[in-house]
ROLO-417115 format. One record per residue (C-alpha): residue in one letter; x, y negated, z negated. Coordinates in steps of 0.5 Angstrom, whole numbers. Last residue first. Layout:
<ronus>
 rest     X     Y     Z
    a     X     Y     Z
...
</ronus>
This chain:
<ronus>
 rest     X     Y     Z
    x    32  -321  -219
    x    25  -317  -221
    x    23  -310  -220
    x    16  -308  -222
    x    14  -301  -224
    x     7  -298  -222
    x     6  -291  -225
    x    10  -293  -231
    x     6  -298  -234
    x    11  -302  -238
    x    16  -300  -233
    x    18  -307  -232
    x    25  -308  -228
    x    29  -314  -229
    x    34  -317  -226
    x    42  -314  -225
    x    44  -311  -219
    x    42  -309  -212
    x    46  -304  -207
    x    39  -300  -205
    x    43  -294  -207
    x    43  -298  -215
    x    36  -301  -214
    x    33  -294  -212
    x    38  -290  -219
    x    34  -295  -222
    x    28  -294  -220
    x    28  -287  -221
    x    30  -287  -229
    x    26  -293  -231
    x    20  -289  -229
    x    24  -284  -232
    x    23  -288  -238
    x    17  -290  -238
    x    14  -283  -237
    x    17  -280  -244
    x    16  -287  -248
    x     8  -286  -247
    x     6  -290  -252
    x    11  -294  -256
    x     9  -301  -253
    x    12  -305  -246
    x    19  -302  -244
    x    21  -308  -241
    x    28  -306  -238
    x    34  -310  -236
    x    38  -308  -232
    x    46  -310  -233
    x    49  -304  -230
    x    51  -301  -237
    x    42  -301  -238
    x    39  -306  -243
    x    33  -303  -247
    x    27  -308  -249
    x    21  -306  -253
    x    15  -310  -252
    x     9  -308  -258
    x    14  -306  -263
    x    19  -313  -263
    x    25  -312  -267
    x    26  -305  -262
    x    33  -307  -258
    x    36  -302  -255
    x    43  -304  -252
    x    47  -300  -247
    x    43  -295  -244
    x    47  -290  -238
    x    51  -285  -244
    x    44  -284  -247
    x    41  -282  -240
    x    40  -274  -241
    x    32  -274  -240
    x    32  -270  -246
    x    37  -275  -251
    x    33  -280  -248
    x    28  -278  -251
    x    30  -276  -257
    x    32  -283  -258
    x    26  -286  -256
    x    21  -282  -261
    x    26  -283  -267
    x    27  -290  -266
    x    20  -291  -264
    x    18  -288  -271
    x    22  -292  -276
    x    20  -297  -272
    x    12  -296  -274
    x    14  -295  -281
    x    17  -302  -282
    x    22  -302  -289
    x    27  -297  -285
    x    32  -292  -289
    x    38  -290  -287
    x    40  -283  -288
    x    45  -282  -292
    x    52  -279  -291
    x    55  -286  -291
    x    52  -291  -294
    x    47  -296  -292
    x    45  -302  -296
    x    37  -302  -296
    x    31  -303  -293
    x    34  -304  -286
    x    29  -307  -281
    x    32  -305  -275
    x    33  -311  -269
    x    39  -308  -265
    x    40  -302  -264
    x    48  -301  -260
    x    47  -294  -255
    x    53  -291  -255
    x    59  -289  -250
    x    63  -295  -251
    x    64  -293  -259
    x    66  -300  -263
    x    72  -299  -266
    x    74  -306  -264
    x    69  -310  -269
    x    74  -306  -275
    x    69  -306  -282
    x    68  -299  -280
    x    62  -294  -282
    x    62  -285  -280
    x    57  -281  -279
    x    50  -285  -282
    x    44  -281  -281
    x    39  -284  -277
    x    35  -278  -275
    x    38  -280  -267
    x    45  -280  -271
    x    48  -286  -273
    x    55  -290  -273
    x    55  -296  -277
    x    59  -303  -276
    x    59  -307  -283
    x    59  -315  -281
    x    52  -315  -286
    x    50  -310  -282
    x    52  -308  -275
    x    49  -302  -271
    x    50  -296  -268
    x    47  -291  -263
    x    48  -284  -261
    x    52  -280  -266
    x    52  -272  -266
    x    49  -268  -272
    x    53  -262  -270
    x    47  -256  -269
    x    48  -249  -274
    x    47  -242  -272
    x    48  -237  -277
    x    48  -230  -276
    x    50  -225  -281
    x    53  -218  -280
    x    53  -212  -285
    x    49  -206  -284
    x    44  -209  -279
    x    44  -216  -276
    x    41  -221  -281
    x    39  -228  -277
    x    40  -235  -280
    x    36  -240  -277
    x    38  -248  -274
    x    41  -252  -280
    x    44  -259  -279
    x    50  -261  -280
    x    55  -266  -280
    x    51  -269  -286
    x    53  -263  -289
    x    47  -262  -295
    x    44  -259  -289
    x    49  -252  -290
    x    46  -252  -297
    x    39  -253  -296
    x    40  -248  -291
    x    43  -242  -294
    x    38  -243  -300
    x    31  -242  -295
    x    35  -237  -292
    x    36  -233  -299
    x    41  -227  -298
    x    39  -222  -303
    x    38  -216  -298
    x    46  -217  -294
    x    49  -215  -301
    x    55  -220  -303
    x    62  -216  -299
    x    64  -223  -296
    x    61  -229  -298
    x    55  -233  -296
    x    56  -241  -299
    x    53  -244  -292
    x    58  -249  -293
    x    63  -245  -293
    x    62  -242  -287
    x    60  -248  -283
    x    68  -251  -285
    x    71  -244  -284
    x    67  -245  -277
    x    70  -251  -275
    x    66  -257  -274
    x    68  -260  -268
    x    64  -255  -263
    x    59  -252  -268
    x    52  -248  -264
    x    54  -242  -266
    x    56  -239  -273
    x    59  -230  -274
    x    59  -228  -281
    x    62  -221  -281
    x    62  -216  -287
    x    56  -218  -292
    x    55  -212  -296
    x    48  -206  -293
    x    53  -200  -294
    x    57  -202  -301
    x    52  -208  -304
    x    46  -204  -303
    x    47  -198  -300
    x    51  -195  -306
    x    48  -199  -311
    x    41  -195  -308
    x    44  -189  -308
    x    47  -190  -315
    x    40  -191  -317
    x    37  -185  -314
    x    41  -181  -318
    x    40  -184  -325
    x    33  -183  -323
    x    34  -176  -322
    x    39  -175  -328
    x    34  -177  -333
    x    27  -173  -330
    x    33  -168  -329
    x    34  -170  -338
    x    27  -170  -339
    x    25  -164  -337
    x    31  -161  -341
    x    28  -165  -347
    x    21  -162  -346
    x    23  -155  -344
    x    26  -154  -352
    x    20  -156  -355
    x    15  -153  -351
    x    21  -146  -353
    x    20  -149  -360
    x    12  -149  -360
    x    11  -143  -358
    x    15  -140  -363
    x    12  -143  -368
    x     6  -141  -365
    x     8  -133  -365
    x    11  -135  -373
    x     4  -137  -375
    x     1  -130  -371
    x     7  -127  -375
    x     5  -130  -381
    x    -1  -127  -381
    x     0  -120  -379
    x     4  -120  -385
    x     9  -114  -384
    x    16  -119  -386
    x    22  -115  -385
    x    27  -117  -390
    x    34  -116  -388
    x    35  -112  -382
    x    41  -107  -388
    x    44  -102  -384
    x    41   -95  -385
    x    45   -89  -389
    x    39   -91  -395
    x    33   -89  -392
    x    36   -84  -388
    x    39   -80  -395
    x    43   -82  -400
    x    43   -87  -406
    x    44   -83  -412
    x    39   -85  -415
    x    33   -82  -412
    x    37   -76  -410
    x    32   -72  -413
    x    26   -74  -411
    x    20   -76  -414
    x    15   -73  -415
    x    16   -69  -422
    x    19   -76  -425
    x    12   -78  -424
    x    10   -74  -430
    x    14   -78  -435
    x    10   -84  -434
    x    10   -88  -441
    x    18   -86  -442
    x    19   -89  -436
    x    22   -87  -430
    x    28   -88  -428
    x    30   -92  -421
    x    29   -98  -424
    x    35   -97  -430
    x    34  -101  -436
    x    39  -106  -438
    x    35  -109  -443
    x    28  -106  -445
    x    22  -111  -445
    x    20  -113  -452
    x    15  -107  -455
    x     7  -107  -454
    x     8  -103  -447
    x     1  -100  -446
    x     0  -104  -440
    x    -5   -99  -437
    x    -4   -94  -431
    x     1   -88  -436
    x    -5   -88  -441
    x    -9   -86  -435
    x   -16   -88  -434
    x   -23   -84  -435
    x   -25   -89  -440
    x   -25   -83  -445
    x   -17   -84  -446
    x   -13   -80  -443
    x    -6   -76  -445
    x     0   -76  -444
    x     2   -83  -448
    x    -2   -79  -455
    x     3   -73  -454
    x     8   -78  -454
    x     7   -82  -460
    x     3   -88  -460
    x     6   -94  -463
    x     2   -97  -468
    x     0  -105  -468
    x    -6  -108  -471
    x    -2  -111  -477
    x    -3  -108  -483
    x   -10  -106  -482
    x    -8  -103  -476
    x    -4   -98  -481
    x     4   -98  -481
</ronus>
């Protein structure tokens, strides 16, 4: 068939070794103008290039030699780029793998240390021993208890100010300090709220502390203690309960009764007055157990006249006198009268 015919004519073989005249072999151009053979053998040289054959080896494709009798690696990559990209990511997975194993000692210490600190917390540092002074009538249990610290909570998460709210809320007590003795003792100590007067009011007799805390009441005129001071003439503002503190609607006698009993409690003479009668502020008047009567003027100075009134009545008593008046309103010069 002629090119006019279609353009293909198939080129002999004398035509398929030759050269063209641009200096290129036959056998280097795409000179395949058929389909693609099927089933060919790779290892057979084409037809296009019979004189490569020459070159070959012989045993090309029996499969022996060095070549063929080595074990299979695989494909190796020889691109010097990719192994540079394959360096970097190797780089990058063994920082990968050095960022978890940071992580988990970082981890490990932290857990560790709070384990330490659990242990010392509630283990080494827990409470063991609660010692109370300063009780005599309310038993340590009771103390204990009102103080709401319990056996084995941690020593550091005891807090004084809670502690003592709960144990003054005992209207038989009334807080001191607290002390926290290394590894797991406590200390409390405690003051009793110890009765010092008592008072009639609308036919009820209660019994008060120097703070005016109501201890107990009773509605039986011969429970009257006999070792306690009776007050007479407070300004009560409302009905008094027990457990709660009597409120006073004269601020000036709220303070005197506080000032007086306090100190009669530190020169020791509680047990020697009978009567305190303070309706009248500017004249207070006390009634001693061996019928004195002394006249105390105002609130000033209260320390001075009372053992003014101390002194002249230990003299009276040794000089064998009873009864009359001694007046210590000025405590420097007292005057005694039948």
């Amino acid at each position: 068939m002629s090119e006019q015919n279609g353009g293909y004519r198939p080129r002999t073989a004398g035509e398929r070794s030759g050269n063209s005249g641009d200096g290129v072999r036959d056998w280097q151009r795409n000179t395949w103008f058929g389909p693609a053979p099927l089933n060919s053998n790779p290892f057979e040289e084409p037809e296009d290039a019979p004189e490569l054959k020459e070159s070959r080896s012989e045993n090309v494709t029996e499969h022996v030699g060095d070549f063929w009798n080595a074990p299979d690696k695989g494909y190796q990559n020889t691109n010097t780029s990719h192994r540079i990209a394959d360096g970097n990511s190797r780089n990058r997975t063994e920082k990968g793998k050095k960022r978890p194993r940071a992580i988990r000692v970082i981890a490990g210490v932290a857990l560790f240390l709070a384990a330490v600190f659990l242990v010392l917390r509630f283990a080494v540092f827990s409470v063991k021993q609660i010692v109370v002074t300063g009780n005599s009538t309310v038993s340590t249990e009771e103390v204990i208890k009102a103080s709401g610290i319990r056996i084995g909570e941690s020593i550091f998460s005891l807090d004084e100010k809670t502690v003592e709210e709960r144990i003054t809320s005992d209207y038989r007590l009334q807080y001191r300090y607290m002390v926290r003795e290394l590894p797991g003792t406590v200390l409390i100590s405690v003051k009793e709220r110890e009765p010092c007067c008592w008072l009639t009011y609308c036919g009820i007799m209660y019994v008060m502390d120097k703070n005016r805390m109501v201890l107990y009441e009773s509605e039986n005129p011969n429970e009257q203690p006999q070792n306690l001071v009776e007050i007479k003439g407070l300004e009560v503002r409302s009905n008094p309960h027990m457990k709660q503190i009597i409120n006073l609607g004269n601020e000036t006698q709220q303070s005197i009764f506080t000032e007086l009993f306090r100190e009669m409690k530190v020169l020791g003479c509680t047990d020697r007055i009978k009567e305190a009668d303070i309706s009248n502020t500017g004249s207070i008047l006390l009634l001693t157990r061996d019928g004195f009567t002394a006249g105390l003027g105002d609130r000033e100075n209260l320390h001075a006249k009372l053992r003014s009134l101390l002194l002249v009545q230990d003299e009276l008593i040794r000089m064998e006198k009873s009864g009359g008046t001694i007046n210590v309103s000025n405590p420097e010069a007292p005057i005694y009268s039948p």
